[in-house]
DOMARMAR-998615 format. One record per residue: x, y, z of N, C-alpha, C, O in turn. Coordinates in steps of 0.2 Angstrom, whole numbers, padded with zeros to 4 digits, always signed. Layout:
<recs>
XYZXYZXYZXYZ
...
</recs>
This chain:
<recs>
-0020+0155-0159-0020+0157-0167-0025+0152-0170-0026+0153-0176
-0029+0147-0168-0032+0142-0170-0038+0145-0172-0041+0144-0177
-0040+0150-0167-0047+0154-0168-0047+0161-0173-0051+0166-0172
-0041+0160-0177-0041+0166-0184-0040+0160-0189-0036+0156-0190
-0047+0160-0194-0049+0159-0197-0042+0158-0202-0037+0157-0200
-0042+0158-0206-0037+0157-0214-0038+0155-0219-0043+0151-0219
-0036+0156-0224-0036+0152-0232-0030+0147-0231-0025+0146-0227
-0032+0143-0236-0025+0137-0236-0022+0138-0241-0025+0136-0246
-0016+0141-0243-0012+0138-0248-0006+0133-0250-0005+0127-0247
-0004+0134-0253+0002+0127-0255+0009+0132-0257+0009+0136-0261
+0014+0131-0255+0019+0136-0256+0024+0130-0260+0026+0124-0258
+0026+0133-0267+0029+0127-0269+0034+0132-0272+0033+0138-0272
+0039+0128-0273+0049+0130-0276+0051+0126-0280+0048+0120-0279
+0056+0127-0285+0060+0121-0288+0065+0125-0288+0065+0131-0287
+0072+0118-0288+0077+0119-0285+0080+0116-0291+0080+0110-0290
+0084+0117-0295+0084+0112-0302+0079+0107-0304+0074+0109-0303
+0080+0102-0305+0073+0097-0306+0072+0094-0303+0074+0088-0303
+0069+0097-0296+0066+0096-0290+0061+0099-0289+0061+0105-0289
+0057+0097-0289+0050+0102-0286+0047+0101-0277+0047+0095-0275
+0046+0106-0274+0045+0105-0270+0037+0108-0266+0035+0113-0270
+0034+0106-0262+0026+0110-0260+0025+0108-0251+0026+0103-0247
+0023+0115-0250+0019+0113-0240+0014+0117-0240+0014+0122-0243
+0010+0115-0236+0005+0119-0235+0005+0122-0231+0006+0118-0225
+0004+0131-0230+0004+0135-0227-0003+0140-0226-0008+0140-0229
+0000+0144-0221-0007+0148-0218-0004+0156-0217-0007+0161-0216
+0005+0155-0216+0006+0161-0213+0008+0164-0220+0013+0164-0223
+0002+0167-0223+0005+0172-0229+0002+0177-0230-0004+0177-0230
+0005+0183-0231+0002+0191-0229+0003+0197-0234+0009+0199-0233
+0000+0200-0237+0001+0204-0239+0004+0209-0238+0001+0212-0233
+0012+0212-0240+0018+0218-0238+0013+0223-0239+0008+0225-0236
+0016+0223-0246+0015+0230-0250+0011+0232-0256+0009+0226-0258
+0009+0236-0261+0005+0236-0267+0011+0239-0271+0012+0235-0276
+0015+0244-0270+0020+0246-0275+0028+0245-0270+0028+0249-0266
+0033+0241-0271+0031+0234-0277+0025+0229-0272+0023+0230-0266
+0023+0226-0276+0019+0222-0274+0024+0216-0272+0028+0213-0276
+0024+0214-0264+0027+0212-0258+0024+0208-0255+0019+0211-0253
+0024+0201-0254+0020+0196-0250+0024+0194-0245+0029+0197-0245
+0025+0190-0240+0028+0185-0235+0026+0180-0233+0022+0180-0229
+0028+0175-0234+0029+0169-0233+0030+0167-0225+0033+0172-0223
+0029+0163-0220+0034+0161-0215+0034+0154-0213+0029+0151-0212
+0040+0151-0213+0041+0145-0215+0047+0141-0206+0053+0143-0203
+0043+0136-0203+0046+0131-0198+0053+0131-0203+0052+0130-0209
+0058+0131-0199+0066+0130-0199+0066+0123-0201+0070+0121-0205
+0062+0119-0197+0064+0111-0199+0058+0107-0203+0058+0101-0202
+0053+0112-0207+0050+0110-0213+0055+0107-0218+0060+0110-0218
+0054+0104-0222+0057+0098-0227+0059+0105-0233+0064+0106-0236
+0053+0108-0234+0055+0113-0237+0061+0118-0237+0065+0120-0241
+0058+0120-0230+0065+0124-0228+0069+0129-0233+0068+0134-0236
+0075+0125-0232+0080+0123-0233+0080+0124-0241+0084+0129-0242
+0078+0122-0247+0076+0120-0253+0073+0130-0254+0077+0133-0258
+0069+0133-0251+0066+0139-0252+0072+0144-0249+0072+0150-0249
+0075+0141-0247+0080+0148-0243+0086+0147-0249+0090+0152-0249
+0087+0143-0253+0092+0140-0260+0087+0144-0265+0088+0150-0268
+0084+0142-0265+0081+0142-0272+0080+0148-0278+0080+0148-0284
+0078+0155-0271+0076+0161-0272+0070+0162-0275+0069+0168-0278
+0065+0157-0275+0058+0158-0280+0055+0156-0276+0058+0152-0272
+0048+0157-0276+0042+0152-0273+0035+0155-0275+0034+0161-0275
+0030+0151-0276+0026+0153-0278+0019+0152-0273+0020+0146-0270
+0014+0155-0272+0009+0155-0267+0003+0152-0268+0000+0156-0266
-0001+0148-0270-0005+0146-0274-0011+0143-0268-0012+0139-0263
-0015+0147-0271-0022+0150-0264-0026+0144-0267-0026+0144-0273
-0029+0140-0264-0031+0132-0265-0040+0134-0264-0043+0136-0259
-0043+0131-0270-0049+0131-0269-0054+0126-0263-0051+0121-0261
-0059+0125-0262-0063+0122-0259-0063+0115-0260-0065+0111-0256
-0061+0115-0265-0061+0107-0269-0054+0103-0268-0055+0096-0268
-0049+0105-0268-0040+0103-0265-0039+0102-0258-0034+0102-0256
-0043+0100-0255-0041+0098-0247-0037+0093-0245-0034+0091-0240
-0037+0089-0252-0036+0084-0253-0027+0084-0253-0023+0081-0250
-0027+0089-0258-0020+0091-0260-0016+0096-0253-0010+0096-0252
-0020+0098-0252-0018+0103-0243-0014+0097-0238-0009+0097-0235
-0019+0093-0238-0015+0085-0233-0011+0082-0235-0006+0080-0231
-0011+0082-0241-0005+0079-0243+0001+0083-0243+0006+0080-0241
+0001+0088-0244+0007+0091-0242+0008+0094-0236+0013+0097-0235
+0003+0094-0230+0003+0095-0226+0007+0091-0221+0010+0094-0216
+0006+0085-0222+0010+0081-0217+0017+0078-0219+0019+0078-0225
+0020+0076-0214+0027+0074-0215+0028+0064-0217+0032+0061-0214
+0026+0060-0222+0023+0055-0224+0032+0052-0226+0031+0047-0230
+0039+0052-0225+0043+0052-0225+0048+0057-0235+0047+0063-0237
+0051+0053-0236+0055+0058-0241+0051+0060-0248+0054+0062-0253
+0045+0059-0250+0043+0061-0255+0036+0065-0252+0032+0068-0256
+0036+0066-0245+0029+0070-0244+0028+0079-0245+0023+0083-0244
+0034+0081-0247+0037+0088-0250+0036+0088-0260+0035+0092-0265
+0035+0081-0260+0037+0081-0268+0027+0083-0272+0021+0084-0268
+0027+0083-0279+0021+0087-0281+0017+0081-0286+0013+0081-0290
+0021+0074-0284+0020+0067-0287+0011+0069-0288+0008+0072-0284
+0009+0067-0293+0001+0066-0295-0003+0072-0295-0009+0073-0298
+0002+0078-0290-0002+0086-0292-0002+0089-0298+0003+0092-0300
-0007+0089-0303-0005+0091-0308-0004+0100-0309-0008+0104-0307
+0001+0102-0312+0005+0108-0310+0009+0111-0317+0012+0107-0321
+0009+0117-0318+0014+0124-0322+0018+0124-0319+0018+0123-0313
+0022+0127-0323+0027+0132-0321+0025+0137-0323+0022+0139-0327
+0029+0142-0316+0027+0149-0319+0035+0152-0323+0039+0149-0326
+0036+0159-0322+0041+0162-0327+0047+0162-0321+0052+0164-0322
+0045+0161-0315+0052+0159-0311+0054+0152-0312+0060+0150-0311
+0049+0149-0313+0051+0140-0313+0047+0138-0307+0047+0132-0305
+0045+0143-0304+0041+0139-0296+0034+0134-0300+0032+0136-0305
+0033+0130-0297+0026+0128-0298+0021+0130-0296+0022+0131-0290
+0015+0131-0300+0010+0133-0300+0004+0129-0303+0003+0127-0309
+0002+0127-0296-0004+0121-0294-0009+0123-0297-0012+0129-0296
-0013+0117-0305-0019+0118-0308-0026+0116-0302-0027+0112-0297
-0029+0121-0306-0035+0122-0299-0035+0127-0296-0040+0130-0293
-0031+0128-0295-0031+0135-0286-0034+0142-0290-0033+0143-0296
-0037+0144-0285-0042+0151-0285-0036+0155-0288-0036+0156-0294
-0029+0157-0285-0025+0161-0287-0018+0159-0288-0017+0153-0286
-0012+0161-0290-0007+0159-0292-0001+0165-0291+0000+0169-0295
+0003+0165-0285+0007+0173-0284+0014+0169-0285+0016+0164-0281
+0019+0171-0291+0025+0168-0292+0032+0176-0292+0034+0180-0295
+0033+0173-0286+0037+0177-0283+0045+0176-0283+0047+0170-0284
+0049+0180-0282+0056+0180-0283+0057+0183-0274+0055+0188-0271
+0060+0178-0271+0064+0179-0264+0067+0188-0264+0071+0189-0269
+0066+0192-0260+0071+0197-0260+0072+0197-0254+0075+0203-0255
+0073+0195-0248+0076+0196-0241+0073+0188-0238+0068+0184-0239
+0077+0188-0233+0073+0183-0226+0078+0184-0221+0084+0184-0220
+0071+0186-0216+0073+0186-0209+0072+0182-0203+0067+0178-0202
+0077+0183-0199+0073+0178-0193+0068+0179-0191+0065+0185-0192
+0064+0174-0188+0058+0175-0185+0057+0168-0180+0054+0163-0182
+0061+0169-0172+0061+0163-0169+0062+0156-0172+0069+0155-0173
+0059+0151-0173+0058+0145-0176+0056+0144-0183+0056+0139-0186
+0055+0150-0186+0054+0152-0192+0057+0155-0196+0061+0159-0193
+0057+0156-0204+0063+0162-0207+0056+0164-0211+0052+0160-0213
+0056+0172-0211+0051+0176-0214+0055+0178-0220+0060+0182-0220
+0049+0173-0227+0052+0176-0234+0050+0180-0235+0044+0180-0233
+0053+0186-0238+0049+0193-0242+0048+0189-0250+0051+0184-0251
+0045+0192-0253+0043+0189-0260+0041+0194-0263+0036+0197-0261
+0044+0196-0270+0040+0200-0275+0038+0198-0280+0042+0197-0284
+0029+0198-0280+0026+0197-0284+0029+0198-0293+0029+0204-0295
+0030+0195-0297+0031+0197-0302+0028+0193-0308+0030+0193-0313
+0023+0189-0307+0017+0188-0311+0011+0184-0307+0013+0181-0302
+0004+0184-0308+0000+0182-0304-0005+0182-0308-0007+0187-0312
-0008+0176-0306-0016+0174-0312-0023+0172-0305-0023+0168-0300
-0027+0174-0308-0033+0170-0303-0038+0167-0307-0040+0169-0313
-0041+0162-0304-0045+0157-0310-0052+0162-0310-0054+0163-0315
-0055+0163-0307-0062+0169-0308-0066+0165-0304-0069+0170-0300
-0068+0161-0303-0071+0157-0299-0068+0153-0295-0062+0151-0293
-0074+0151-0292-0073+0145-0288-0074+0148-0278-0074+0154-0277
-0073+0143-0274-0073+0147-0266-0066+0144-0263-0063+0139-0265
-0064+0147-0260-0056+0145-0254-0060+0141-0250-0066+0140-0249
-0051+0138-0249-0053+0131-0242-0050+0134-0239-0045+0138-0240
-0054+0133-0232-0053+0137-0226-0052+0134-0220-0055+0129-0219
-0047+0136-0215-0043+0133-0210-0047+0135-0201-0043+0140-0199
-0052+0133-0196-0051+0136-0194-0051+0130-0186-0055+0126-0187
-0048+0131-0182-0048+0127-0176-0047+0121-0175-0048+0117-0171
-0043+0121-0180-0039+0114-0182-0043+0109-0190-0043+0103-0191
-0045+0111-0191-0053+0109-0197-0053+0111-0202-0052+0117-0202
-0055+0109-0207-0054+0113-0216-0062+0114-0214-0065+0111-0209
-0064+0120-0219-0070+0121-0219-0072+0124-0226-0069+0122-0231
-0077+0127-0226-0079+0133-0232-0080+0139-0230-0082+0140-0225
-0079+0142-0235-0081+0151-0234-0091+0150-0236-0092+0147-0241
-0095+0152-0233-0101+0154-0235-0101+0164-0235-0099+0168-0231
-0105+0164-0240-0106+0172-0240-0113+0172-0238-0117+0168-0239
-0113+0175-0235-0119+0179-0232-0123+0184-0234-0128+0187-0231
</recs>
């Protein structure tokens, strides 16, 4: 899977006054009526556990310029490497955070999760969503953040 390109996002949740964020790759467009996304999330990410409680999460498509904030949420740096310390961040109208800067913004309400091996597949329906109008995505590909060039 290293050689399918990706966008990078940030999946973040609050859990009463906890906020939490990871950066993810596996997220896919369901459906258009309802408007339907999926999430799929490692069993033993810090997260976990917090988004399978929660019932919100919001999806936030991370522009060219955040790579910065991709790593950090990215890695496991001990009990605050989940937390959104110095990201500056909204809430949206479920209470998920939603990361200032990012191209797009999908704040979703959990409505199923199923197994999926080593992972639990969230369904999520979209029930508000913003995109900033500009700017390019960060892009994931062979183990490497990159850029989108248009051609």
């Amino acid at each position: 899977m290293s050689r399918f390109a990706t966008g990078v996002t940030v999946i973040t949740t609050r859990l009463g006054d906890e906020v939490h964020g990871m950066t993810a790759n596996a997220v896919t467009s369901v459906s258009l009526d309802p408007v339907l996304i999926l999430i799929c999330v490692d069993k033993a990410a810090d997260t976990h556990d917090i988004l399978a409680e929660a019932g919100c999460f919001a999806v936030n498509i991370l522009d060219r310029d955040q790579e910065e904030i991709s790593r950090a949420l990215a890695t496991k740096k001990g009990e605050r490497s989940t937390k959104l310390d110095g990201i500056a961040h909204s809430f949206g109208v479920t209470g998920a955070p939603l990361i200032d800067g990012s191209l797009a913004q999908l704040d979703c309400l959990t409505v199923k999760q199923y197994e999926g091996g080593d992972h639990t597949i969230f369904l999520g329906e979209v029930v508000a969503a913003k995109e900033s109008g500009e700017g390019e995505p960060l892009v994931f590909y062979g183990g490497r953040y990159g850029r989108f060039t248009a051609g």
